[in-house]
C-alpha positions in Angstrom: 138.2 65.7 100.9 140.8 67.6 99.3 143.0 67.5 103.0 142.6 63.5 102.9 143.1 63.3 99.0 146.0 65.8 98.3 147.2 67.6 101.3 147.9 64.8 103.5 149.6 62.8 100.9 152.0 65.4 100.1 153.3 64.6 103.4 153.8 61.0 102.5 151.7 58.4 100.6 149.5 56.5 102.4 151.2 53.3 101.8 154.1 54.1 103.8 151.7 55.3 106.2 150.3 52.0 106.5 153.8 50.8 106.7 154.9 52.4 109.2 151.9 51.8 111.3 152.1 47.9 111.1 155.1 47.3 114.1 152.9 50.0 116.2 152.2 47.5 118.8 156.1 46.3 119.5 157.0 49.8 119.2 154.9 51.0 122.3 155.8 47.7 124.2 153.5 45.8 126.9 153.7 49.0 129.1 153.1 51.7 126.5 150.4 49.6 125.0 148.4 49.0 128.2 148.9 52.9 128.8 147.5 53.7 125.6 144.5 52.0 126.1 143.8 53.4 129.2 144.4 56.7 127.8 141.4 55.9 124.9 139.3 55.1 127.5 139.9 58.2 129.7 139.4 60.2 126.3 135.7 58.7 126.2 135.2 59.7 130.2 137.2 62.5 130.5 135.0 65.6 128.4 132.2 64.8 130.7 133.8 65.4 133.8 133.5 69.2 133.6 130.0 69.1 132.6 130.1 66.8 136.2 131.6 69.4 137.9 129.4 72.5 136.3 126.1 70.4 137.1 125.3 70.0 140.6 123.0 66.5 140.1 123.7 65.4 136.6 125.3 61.3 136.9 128.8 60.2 135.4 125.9 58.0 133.4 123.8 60.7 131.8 127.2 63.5 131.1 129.3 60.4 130.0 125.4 59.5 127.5 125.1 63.1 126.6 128.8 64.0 125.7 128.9 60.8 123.5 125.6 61.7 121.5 126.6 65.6 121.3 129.7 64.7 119.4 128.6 62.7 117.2 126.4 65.4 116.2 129.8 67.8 116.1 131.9 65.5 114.3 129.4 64.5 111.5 127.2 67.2 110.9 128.4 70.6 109.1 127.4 73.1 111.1 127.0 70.1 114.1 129.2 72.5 116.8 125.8 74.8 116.9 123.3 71.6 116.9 125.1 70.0 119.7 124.1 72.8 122.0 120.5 72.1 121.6 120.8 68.6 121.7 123.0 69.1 125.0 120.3 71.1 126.2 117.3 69.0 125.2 118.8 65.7 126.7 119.3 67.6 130.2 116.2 68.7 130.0 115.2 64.9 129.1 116.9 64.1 132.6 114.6 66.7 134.9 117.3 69.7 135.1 116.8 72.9 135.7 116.9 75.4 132.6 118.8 77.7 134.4 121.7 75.4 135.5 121.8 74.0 132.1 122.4 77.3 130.5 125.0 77.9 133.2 127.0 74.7 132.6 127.0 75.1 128.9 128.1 78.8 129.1 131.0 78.0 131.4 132.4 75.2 130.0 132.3 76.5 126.8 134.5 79.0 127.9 136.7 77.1 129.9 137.3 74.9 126.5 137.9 78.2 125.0 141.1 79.5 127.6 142.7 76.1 128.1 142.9 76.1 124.3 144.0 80.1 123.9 146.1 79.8 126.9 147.8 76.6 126.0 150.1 78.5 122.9 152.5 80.6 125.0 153.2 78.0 127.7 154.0 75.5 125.5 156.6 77.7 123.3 158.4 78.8 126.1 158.8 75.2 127.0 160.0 74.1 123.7 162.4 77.8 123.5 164.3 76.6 126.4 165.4 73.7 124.3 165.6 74.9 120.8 164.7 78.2 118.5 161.7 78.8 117.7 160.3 80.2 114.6 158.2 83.2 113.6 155.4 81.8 112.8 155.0 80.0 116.0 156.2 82.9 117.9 153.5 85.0 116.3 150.9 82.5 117.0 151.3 82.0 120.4 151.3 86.2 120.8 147.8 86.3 118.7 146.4 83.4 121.2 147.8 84.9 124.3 146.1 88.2 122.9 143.0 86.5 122.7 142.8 85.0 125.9 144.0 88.1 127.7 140.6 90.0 126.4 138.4 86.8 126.7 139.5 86.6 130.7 138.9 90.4 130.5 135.5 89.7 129.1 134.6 87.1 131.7 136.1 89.3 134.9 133.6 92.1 133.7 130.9 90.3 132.8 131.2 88.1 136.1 132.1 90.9 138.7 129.1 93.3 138.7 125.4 93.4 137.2 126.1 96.7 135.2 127.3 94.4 132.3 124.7 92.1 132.7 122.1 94.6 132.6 123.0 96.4 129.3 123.2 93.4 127.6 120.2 92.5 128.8 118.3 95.8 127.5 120.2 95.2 124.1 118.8 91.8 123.8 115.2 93.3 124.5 115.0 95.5 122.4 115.5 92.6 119.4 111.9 91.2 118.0 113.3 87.6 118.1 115.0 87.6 121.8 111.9 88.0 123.6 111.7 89.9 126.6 112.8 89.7 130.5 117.1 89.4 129.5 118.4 91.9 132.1 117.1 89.8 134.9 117.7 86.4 133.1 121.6 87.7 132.4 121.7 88.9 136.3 120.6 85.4 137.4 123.1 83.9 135.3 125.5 85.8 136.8 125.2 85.3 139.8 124.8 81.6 139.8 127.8 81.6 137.9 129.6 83.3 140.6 128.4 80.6 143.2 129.3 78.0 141.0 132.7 78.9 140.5 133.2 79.9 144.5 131.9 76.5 145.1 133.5 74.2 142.2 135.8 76.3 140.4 138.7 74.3 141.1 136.8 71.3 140.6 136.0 72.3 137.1 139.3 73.4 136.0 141.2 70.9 137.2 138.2 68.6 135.2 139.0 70.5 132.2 142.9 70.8 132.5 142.7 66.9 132.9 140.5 66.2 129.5 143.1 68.3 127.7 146.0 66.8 128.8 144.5 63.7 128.6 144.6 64.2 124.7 147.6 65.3 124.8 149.2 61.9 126.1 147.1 60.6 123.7 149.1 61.8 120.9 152.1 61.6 122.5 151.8 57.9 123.0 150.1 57.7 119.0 153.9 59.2 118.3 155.4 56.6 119.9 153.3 53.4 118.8 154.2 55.1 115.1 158.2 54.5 115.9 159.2 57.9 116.3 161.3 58.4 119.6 161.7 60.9 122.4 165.3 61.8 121.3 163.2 62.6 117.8 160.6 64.6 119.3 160.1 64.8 122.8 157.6 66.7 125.1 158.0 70.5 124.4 157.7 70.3 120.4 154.9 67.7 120.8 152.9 70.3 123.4 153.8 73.2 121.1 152.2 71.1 118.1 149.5 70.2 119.6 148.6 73.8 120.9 149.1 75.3 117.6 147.3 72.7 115.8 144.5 72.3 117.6 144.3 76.4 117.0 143.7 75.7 113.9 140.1 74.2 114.5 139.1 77.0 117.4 136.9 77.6 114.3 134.5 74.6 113.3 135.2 75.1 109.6 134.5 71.2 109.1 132.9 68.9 111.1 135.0 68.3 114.5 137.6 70.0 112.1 138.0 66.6 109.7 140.5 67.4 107.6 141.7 70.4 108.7 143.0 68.8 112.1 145.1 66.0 110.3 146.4 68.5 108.0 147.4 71.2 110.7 148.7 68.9 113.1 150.7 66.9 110.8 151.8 70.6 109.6 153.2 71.8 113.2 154.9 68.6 114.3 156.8 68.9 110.9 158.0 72.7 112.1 158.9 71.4 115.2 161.2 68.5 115.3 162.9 66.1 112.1 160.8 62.9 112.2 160.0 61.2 108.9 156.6 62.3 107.6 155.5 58.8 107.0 156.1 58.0 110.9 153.9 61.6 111.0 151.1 61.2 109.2 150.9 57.4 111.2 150.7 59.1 114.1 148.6 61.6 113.5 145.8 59.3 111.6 146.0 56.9 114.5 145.7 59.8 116.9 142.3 60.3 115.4 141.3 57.8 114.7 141.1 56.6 118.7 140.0 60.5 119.3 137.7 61.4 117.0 136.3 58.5 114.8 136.3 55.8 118.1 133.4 57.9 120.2 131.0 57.7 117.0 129.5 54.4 116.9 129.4 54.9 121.0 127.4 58.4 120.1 125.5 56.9 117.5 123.9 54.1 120.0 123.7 57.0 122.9 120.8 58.9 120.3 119.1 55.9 119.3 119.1 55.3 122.9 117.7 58.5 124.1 115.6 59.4 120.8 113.6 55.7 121.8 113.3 57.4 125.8 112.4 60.5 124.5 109.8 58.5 122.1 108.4 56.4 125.3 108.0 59.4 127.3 105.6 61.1 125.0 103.7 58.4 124.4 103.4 57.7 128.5 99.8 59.3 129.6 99.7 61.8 131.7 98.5 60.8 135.2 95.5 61.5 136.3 
C-alpha cells in the first residue's frame, strides 16, 4: 500500500499517468498494437511450456489450467509462492501423474526460473556498457547476481553428478522427526531421473524457459512504447538491464507476486538507465502489469473453481466395485 500510495507517486502523480496513457493505442500503431496483443497472449501460454517440457504426459490443457490457478494463489496470497507448490502438486496429482515426476518438474523448473533470472544481470549490463556508462550500483548488482548463480550452477553440477551428495542429504533429512524416513534413496531417484530428463529434454526446457522470459521482456518493451516513450529515449540495452535488475528485486516473495515492490523497482531502474519522463514511466510500467500480472487472475480464479468442482465430483464418485 505504501509503494502504490507514496512511492509510486513520487515518481509522478497518477493523473499524468493516466494522461499519458490515453494516446497509448496511436502511439504503438496497427502493427505495434496487434504485436502487443499477441505478446499478452503468449504471456498466458508461455510459463507452462517448461512445466510441458519437464513433464513427460502432462497436456498444453492441464499445464496452461494449472499455471493459471497456481498464480493466482502467488499473486494474491501472502505467503502464496509456498502454497502454490502444493496446489501445483495436488492438481497433478488430480490429473493421474506420477509423484515422482511431479517432484522432479517442480524442482527443475524452479531452478531454471532461478538462473535465467541470476544470470540475466551481467549480460544485460554489458549490453547496455557498450553504449553508455554504467553506474555502481548496477555494476555491483550484476556482480552479486552473477555470484549467485555461479554457486547455484555449482550446487546443481554437484548435486546432479554423483549420488555422494544425494546420499548425505538424504541421511540429514532422516535423522529429522518430521521428514520421515527412506530420503537417501528418494534423493538418488531424484537424481537420476533428473539426469535423464535433462539428457532427454534439456534443451527443450531451456529454450521453454528462455522463451517465457523474453516473452516478458517484449512485453514491457512494447508497454514502453504504447506509453510514448521512444527507442532513441530508451532503447533495448537499458530496457533489458531494467528489467533484469528489477525483477531482482522480487527473487524474494516479500509481497504477493512482489505487488508493490515490482512497480516501485522497475519504475526505479528504468529511471537510472535512460531520461524518459516519469509520467511516460510509471504509464508504462502500470500497464506492464497490469497485462502481466493482474490479467491472468480472473483466468486463475475460474481455473480453481473449475478444478476445486472436479476435485469435489471425484470424491463423491463411488468406488467401483
Amino acid at each position: 500500500m505504501i509503494c502504490f500510495a507514496w512511492l509510486l507517486p513520487a515518481f509522478a502523480p497518477y493523473g499524468a499517468v493516466v494522461d499519458q496513457l490515453r494516446p497509448a493505442a496511436g502511439n504503438l500503431g496497427l502493427g505495434g498494437s496487434l504485436l502487443l496483443t499477441l505478446a499478452v497472449l503468449a504471456n498466458l501460454t508461455a510459463p507452462s511450456l517448461s512445466q510441458l517440457a519437464a513433464l513427460p504426459g502432462l497436456t498444453i490443457g492441464r499445464a496452461v489450467w494449472a499455471d493459471w490457478s497456481t498464480t493466482t494463489v502467488t499473486n494474491l496470497i501472502p505467503g502464496g509462492s509456498a502454497l502454490s507448490i502444493g496446489l501445483i502438486w495436488a492438481m497433478y496429482r488430480s490429473f493421474g501423474l506420477a509423484r515422482a515426476a511431479i517432484a522432479r518438474a517442480i524442482v527443475v523448473t524452479g531452478v531454471g526460473d532461478i538462473l535465467v533470472k541470476l544470470g540475466t544481470p551481467l549480460p544485460a549490463l554489458l549490453w547496455l556498457w557498450t553504449q553508455r556508462p554504467v553506474s555502481g550500483a548496477l555494476a555491483q548488482a550484476a556482480i552479486v547476481a552473477t555470484v549467485l548463480f555461479a554457486v547455484a550452477v555449482t550446487l546443481m553440477f554437484v548435486i546432479v553428478s554423483g549420488p555422494a551428495t544425494a546420499a548425505r542429504l538424504g541421511r540429514f533429512l532422516d535423522r529429522l522427526p518430521i521428514a520421515g524416513r527412506g530420503w537417501p534413496h528418494r534423493l538418488e531417484k531424484l537424481r537420476v531421473d533428473t539426469v535423464s530428463l535433462l539428457g532427454t529434454r534439456g534443451w527443450a526446457l531451456a529454450a521453454a524457459t528462455v522463451a517465457g522470459h523474453a516473452n516478458l521482456y517484449l512485453l514491457l518493451v512494447l508497454c514502453l512504447r504504447a506509453a510514448g516513450i521512444e527507442r532513441a529515449t530508451l532503447g533495448w540495452a537499458p530496457i533489458l538491464a531494467a528489467f533484469a535488475f528489477g525483477r531482482l528485486a522480487t527473487a524474494l516473495p516479500i509481497t504477493p507476486g512482489g505487488l508493490g515492490i515490482m512497480e516501485v523497482g522497475l519504475t526505479g531502474a528504468l529511471s537510472a538507465v535512460g531520461s524518459a519522463p516519469s509520467a511516460a514511466l510509471v504509464a508504462a510500467v502500470l500497464l506492464f502489469r497490469a497485462v502481466s500480472f493482474a490479467l491472468p487472475l480472473p483466468l486463475g480464479t475460474v481455473g480453481l473453481m473449475m478444478w476445486n468442482v472436479r476435485a469435489s465430483t471425484s470424491r463423491r464418485r463411488p468406488d467401483p466395485a
